[in-house]
N, CA, C and O atoms as a Maestro MAE file, in Angstrom:
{
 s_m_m2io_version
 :::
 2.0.0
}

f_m_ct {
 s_m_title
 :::
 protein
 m_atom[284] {
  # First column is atom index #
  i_m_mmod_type
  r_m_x_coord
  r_m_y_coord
  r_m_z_coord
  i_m_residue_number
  s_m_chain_name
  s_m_pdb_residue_name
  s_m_pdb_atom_name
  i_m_atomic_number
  :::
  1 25 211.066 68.005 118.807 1 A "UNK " " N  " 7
  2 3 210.801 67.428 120.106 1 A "UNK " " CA " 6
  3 2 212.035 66.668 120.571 1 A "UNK " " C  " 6
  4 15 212.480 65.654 120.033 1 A "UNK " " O  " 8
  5 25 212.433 67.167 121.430 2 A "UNK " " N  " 7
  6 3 214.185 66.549 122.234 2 A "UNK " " CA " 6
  7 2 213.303 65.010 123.007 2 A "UNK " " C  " 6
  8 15 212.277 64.993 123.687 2 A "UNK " " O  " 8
  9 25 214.214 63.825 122.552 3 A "UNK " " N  " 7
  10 3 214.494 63.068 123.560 3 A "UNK " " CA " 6
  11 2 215.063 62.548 124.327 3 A "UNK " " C  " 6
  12 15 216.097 61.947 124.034 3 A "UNK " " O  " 8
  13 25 214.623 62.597 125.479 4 A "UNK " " N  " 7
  14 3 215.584 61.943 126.621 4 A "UNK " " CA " 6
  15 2 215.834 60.689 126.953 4 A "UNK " " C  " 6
  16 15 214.832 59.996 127.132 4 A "UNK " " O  " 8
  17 25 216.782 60.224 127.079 5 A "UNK " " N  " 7
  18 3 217.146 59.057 127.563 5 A "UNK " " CA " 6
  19 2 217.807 58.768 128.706 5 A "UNK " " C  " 6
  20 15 218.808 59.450 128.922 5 A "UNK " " O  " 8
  21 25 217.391 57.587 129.831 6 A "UNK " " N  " 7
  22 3 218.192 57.811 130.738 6 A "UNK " " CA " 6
  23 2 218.289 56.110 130.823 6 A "UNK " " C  " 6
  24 15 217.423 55.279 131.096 6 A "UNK " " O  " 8
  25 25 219.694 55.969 130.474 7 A "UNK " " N  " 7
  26 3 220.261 54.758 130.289 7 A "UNK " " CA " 6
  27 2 220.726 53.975 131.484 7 A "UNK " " C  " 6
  28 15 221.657 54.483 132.109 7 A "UNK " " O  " 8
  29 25 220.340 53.051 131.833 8 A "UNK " " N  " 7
  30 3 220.833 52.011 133.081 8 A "UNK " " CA " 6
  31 2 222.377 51.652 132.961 8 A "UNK " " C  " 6
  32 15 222.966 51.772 131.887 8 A "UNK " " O  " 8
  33 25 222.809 51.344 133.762 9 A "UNK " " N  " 7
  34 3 224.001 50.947 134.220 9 A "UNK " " CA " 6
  35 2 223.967 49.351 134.687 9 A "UNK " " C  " 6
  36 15 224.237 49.283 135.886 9 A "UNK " " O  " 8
  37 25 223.716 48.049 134.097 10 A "UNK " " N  " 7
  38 3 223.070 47.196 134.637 10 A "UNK " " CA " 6
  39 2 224.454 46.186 134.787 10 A "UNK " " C  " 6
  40 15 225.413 46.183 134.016 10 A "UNK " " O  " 8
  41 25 224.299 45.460 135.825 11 A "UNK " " N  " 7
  42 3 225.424 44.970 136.168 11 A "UNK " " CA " 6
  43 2 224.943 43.209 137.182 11 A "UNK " " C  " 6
  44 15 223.877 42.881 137.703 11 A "UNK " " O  " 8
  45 25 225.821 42.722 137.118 12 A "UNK " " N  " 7
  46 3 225.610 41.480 137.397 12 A "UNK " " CA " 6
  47 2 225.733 41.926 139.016 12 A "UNK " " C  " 6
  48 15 226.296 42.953 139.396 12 A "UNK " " O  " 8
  49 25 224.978 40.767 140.031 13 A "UNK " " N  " 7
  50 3 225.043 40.340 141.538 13 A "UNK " " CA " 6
  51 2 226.760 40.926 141.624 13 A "UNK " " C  " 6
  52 15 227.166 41.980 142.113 13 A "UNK " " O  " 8
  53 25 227.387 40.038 141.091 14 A "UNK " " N  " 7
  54 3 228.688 39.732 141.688 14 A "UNK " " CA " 6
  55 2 229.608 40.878 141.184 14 A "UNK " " C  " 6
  56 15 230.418 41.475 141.893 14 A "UNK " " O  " 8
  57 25 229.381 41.104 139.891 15 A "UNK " " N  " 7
  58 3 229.952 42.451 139.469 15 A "UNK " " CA " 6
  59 2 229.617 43.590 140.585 15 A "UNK " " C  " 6
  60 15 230.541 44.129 141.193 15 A "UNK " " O  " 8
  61 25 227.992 44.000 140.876 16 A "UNK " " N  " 7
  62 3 228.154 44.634 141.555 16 A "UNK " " CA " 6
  63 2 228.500 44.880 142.976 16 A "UNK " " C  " 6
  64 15 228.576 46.083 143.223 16 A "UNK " " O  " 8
  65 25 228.745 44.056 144.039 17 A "UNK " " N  " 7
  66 3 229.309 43.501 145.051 17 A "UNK " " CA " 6
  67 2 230.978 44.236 144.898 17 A "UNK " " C  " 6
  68 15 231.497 45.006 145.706 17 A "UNK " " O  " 8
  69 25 231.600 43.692 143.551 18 A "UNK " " N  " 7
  70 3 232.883 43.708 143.643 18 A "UNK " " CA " 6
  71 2 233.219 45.505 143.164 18 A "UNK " " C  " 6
  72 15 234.357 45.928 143.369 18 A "UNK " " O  " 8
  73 25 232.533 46.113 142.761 19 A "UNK " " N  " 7
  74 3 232.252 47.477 142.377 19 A "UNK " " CA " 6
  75 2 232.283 48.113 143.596 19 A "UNK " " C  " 6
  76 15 232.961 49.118 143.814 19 A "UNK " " O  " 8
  77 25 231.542 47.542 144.437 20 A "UNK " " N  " 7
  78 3 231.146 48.410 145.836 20 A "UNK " " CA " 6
  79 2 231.968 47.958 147.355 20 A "UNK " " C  " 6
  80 15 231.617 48.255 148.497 20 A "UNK " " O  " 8
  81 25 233.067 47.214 146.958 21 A "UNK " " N  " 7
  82 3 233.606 46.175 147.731 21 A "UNK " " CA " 6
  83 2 233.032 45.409 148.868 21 A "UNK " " C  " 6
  84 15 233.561 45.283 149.972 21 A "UNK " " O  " 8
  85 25 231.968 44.943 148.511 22 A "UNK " " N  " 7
  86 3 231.177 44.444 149.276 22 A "UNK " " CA " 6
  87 2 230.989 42.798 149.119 22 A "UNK " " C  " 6
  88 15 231.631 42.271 148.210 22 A "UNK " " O  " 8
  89 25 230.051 41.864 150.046 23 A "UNK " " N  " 7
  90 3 229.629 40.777 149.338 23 A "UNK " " CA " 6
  91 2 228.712 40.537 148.906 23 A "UNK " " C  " 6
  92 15 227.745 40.772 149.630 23 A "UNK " " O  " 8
  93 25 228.360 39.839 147.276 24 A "UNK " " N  " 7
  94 3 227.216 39.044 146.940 24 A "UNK " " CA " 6
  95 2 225.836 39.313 147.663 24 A "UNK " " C  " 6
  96 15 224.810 39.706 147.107 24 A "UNK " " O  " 8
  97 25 226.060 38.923 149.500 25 A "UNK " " N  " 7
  98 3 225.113 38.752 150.060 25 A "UNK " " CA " 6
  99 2 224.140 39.951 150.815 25 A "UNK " " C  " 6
  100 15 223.057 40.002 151.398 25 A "UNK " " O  " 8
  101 25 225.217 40.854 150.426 26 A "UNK " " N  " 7
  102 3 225.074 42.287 151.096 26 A "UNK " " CA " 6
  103 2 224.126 42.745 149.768 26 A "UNK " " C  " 6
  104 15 223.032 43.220 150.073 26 A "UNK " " O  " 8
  105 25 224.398 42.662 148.514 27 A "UNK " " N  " 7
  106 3 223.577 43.335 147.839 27 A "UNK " " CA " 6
  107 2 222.499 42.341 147.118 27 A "UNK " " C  " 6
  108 15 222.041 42.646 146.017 27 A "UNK " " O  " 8
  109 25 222.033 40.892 147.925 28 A "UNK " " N  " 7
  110 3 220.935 40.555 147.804 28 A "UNK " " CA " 6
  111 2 220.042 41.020 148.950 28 A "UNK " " C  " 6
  112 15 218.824 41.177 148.861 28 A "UNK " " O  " 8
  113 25 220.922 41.260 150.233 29 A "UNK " " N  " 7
  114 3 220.142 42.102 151.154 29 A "UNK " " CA " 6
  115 2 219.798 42.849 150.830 29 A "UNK " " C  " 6
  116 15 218.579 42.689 150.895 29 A "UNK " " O  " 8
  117 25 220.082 44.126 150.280 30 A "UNK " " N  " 7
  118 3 219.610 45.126 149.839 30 A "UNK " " CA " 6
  119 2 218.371 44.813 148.942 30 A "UNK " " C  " 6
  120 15 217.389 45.402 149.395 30 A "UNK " " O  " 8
  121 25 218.181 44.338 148.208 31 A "UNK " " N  " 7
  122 3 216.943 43.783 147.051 31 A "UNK " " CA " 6
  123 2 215.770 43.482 148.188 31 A "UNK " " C  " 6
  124 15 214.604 43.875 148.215 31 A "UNK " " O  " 8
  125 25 216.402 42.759 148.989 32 A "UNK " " N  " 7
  126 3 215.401 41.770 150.069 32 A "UNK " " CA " 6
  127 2 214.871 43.270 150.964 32 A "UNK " " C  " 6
  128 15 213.736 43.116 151.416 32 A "UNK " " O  " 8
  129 25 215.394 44.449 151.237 33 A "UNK " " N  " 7
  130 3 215.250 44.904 152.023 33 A "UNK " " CA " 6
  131 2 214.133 46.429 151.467 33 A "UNK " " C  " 6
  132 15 213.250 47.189 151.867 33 A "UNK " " O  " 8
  133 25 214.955 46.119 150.344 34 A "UNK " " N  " 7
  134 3 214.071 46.780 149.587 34 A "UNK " " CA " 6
  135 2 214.834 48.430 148.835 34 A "UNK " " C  " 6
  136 15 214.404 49.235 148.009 34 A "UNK " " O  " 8
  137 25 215.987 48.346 149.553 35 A "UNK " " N  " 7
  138 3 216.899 49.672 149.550 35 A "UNK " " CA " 6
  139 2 217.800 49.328 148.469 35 A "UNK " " C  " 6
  140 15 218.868 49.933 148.559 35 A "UNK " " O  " 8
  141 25 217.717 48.612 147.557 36 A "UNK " " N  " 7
  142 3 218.178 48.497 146.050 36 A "UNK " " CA " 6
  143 2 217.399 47.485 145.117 36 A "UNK " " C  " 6
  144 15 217.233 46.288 145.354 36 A "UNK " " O  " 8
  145 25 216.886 48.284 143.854 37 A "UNK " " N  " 7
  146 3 215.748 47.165 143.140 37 A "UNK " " CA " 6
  147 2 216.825 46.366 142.446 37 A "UNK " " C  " 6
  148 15 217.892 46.809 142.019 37 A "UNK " " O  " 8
  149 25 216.454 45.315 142.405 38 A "UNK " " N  " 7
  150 3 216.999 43.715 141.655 38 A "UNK " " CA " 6
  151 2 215.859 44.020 140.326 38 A "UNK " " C  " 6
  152 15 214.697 44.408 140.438 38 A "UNK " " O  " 8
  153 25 216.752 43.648 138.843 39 A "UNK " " N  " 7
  154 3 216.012 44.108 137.558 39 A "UNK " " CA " 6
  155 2 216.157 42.657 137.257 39 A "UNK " " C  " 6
  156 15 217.306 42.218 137.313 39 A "UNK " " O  " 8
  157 25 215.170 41.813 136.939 40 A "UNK " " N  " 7
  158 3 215.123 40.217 136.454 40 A "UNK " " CA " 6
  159 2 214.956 40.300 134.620 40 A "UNK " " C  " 6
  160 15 214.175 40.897 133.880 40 A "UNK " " O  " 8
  161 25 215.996 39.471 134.414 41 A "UNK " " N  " 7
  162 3 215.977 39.024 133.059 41 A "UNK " " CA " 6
  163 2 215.675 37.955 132.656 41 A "UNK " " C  " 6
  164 15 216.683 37.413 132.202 41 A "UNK " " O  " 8
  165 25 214.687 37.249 132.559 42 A "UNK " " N  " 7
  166 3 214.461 36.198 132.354 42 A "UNK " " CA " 6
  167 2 214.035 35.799 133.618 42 A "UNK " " C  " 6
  168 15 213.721 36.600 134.499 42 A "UNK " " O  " 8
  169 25 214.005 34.209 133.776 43 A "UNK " " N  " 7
  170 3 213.536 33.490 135.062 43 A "UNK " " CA " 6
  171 2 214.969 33.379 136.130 43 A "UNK " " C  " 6
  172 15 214.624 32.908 137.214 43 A "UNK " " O  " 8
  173 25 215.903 33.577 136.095 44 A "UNK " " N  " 7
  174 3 217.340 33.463 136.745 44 A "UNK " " CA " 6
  175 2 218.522 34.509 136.539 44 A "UNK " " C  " 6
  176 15 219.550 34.630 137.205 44 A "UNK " " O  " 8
  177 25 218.104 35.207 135.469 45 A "UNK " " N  " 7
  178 3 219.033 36.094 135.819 45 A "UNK " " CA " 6
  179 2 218.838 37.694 136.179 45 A "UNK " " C  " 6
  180 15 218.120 38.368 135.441 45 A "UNK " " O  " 8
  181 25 219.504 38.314 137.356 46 A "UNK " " N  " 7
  182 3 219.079 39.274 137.837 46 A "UNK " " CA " 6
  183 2 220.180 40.246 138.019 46 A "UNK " " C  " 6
  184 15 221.268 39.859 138.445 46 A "UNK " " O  " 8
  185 25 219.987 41.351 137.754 47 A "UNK " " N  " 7
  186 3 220.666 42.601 137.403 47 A "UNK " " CA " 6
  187 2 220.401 43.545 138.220 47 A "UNK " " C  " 6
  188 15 219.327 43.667 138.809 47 A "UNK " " O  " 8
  189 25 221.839 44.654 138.367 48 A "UNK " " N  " 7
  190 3 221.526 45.712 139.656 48 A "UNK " " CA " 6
  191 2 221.617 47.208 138.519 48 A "UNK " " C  " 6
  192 15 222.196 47.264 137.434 48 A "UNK " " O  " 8
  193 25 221.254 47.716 138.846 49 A "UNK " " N  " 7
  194 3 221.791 49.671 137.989 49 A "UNK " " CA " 6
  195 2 223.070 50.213 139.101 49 A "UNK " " C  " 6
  196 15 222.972 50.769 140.195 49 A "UNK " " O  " 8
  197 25 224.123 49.846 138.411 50 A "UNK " " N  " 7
  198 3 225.078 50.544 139.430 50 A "UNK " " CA " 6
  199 2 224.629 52.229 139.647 50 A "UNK " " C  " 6
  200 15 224.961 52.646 140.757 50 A "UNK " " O  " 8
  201 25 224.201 52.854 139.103 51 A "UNK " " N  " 7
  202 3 223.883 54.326 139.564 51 A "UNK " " CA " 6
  203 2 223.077 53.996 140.740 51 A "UNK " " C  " 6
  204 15 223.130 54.746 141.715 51 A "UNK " " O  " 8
  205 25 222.492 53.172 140.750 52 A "UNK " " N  " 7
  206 3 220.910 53.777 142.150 52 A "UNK " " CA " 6
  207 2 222.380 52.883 142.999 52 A "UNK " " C  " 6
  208 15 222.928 53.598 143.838 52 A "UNK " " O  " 8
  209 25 222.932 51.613 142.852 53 A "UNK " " N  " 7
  210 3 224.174 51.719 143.872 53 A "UNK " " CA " 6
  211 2 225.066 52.644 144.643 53 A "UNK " " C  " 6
  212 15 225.560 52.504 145.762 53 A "UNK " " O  " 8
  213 25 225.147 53.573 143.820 54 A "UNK " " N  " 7
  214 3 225.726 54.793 144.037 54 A "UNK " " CA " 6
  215 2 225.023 55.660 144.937 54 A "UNK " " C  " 6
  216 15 225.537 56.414 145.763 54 A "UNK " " O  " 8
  217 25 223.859 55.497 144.717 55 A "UNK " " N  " 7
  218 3 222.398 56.328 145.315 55 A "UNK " " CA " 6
  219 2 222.757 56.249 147.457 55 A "UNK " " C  " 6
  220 15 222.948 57.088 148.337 55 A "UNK " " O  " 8
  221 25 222.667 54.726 147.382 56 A "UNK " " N  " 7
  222 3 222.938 54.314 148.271 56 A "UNK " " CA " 6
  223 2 224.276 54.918 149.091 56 A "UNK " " C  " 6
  224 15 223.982 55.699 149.997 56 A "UNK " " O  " 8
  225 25 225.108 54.766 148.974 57 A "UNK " " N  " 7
  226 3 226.488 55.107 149.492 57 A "UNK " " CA " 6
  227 2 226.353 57.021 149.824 57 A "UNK " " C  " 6
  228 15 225.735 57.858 149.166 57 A "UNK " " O  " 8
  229 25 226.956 57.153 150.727 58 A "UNK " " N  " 7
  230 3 226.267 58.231 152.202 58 A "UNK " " CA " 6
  231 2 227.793 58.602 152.998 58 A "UNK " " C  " 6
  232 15 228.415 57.742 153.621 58 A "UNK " " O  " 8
  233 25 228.273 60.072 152.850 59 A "UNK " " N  " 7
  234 3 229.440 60.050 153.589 59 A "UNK " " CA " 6
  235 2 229.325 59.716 155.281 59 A "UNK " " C  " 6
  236 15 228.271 59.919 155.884 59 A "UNK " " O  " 8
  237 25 229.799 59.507 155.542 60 A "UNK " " N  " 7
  238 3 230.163 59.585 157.408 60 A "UNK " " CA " 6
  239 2 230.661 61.117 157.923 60 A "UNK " " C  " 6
  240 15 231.754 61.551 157.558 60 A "UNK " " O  " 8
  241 25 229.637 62.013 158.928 61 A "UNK " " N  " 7
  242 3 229.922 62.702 159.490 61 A "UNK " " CA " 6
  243 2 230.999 62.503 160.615 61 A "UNK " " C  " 6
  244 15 231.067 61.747 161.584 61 A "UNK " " O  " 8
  245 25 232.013 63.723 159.978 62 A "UNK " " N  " 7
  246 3 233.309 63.100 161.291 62 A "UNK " " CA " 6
  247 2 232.842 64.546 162.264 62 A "UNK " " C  " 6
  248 15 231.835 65.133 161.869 62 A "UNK " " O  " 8
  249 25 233.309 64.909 163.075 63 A "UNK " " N  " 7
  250 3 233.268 65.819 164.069 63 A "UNK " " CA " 6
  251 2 234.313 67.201 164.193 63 A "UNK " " C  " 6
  252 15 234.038 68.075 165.015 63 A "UNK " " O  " 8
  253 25 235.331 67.299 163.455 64 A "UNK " " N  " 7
  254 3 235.895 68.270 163.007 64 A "UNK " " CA " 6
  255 2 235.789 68.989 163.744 64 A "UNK " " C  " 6
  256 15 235.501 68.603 164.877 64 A "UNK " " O  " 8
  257 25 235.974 70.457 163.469 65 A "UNK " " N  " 7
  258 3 235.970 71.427 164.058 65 A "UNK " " CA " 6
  259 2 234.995 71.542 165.015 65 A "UNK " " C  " 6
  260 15 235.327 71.988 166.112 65 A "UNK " " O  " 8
  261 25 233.444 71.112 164.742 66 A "UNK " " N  " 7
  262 3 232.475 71.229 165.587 66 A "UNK " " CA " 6
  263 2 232.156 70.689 166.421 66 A "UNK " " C  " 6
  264 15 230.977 70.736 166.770 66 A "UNK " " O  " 8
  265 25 233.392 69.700 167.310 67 A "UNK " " N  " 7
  266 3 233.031 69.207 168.562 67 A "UNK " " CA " 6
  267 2 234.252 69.986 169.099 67 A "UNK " " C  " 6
  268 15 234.878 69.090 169.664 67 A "UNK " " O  " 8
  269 25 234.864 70.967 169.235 68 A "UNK " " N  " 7
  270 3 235.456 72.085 169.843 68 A "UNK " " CA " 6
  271 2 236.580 71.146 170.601 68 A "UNK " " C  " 6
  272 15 237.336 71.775 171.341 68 A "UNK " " O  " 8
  273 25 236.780 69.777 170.517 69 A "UNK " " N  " 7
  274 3 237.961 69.106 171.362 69 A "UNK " " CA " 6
  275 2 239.321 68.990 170.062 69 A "UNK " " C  " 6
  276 15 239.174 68.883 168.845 69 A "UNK " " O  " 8
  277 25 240.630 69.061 170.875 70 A "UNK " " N  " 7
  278 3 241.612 68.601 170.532 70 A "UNK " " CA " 6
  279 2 242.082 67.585 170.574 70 A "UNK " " C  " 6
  280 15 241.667 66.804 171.430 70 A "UNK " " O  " 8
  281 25 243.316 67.107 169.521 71 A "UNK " " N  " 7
  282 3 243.363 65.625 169.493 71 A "UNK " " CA " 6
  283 2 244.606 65.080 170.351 71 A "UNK " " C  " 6
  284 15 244.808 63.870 170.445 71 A "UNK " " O  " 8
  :::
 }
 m_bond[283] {
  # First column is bond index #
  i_m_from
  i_m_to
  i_m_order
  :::
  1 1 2 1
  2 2 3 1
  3 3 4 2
  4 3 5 1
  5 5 6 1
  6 6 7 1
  7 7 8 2
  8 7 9 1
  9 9 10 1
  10 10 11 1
  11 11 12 2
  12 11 13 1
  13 13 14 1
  14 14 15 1
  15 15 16 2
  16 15 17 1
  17 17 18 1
  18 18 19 1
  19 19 20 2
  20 19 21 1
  21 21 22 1
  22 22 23 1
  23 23 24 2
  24 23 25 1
  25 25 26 1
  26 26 27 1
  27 27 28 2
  28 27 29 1
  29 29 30 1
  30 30 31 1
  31 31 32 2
  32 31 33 1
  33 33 34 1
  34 34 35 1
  35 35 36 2
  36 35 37 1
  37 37 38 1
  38 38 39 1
  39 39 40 2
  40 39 41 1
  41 41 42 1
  42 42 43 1
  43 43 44 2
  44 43 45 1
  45 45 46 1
  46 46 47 1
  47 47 48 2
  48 47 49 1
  49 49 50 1
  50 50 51 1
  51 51 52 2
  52 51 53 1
  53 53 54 1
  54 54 55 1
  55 55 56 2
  56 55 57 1
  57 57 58 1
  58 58 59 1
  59 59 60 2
  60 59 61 1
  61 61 62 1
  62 62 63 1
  63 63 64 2
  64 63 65 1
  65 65 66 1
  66 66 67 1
  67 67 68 2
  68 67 69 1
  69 69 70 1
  70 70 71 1
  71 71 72 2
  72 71 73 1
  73 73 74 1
  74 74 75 1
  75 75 76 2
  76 75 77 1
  77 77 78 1
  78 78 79 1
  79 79 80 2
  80 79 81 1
  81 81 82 1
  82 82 83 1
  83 83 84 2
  84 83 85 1
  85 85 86 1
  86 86 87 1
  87 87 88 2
  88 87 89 1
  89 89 90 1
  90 90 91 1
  91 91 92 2
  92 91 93 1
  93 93 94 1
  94 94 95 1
  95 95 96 2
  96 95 97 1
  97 97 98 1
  98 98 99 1
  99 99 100 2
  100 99 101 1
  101 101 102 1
  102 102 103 1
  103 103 104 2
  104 103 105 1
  105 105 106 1
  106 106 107 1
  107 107 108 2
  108 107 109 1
  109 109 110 1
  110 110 111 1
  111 111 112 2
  112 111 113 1
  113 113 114 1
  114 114 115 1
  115 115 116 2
  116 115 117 1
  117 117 118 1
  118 118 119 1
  119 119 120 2
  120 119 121 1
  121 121 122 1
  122 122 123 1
  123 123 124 2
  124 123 125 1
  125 125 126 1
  126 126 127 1
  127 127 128 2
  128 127 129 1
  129 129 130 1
  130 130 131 1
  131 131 132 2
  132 131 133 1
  133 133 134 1
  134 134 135 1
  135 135 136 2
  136 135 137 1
  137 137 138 1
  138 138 139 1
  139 139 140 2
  140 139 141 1
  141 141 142 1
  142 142 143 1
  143 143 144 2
  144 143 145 1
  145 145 146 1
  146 146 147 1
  147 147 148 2
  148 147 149 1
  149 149 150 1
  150 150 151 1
  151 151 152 2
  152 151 153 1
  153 153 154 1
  154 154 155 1
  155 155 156 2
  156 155 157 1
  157 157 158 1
  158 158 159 1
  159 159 160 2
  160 159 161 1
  161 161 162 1
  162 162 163 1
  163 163 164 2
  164 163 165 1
  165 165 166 1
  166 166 167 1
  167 167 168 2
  168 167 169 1
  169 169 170 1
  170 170 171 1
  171 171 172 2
  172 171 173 1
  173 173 174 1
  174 174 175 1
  175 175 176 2
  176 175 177 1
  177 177 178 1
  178 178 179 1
  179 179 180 2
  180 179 181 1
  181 181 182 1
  182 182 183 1
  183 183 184 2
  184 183 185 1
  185 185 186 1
  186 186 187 1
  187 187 188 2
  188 187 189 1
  189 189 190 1
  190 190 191 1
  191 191 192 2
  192 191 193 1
  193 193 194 1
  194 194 195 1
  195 195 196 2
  196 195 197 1
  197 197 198 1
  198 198 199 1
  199 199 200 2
  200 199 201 1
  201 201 202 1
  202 202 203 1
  203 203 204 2
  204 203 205 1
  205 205 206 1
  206 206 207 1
  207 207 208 2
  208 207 209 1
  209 209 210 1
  210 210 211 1
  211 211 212 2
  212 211 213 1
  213 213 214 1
  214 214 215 1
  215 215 216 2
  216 215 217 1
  217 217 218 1
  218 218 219 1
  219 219 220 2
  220 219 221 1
  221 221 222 1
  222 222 223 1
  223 223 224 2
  224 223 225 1
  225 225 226 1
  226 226 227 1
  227 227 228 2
  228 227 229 1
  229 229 230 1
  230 230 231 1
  231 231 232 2
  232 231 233 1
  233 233 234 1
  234 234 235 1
  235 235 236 2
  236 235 237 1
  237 237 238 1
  238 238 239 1
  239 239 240 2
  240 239 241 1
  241 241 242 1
  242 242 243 1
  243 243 244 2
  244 243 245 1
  245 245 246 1
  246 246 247 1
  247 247 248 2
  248 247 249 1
  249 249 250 1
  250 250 251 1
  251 251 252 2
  252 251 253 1
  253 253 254 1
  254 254 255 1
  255 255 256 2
  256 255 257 1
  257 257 258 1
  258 258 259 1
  259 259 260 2
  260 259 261 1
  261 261 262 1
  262 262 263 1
  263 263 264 2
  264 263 265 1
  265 265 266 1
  266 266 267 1
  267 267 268 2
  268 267 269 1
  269 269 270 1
  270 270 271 1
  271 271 272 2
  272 271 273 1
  273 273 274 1
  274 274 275 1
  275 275 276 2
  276 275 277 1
  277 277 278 1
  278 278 279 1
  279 279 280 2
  280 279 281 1
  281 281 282 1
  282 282 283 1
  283 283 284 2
  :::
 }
}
């Protein structure tokens, strides 16, 4: 019987902020917002999974070829 494991990536507030070049406050928004879970360790300390961080992040459609204008 194979087991699987799928291991977290767990990372501090500020670690992950500085991972994503972002601030602190941006990825307690996210917790608050609900679009990244906050993992609590204890009564104060709280942890992110940099993968579902990753989850988050979304390229930007540029317009390329398919808006038929020149530059």
């Amino acid at each position: 019987m194979a087991v699987t494991s799928s291991r977290r990536r767990l990372s501090t507030i500020a670690a992950a902020a500085e991972y994503a070049s972002c601030s602190p406050k941006t990825i307690r928004r996210r917790i608050s917002d609900g679009s990244l879970t906050g993992y609590r360790m204890g009564s104060r300390l709280i942890r992110i999974d940099l993968d579902e961080l990753d989850q988050l992040l979304r390229p930007i459609p540029t317009g390329g070829a398919a808006g038929g204008r020149g530059c």
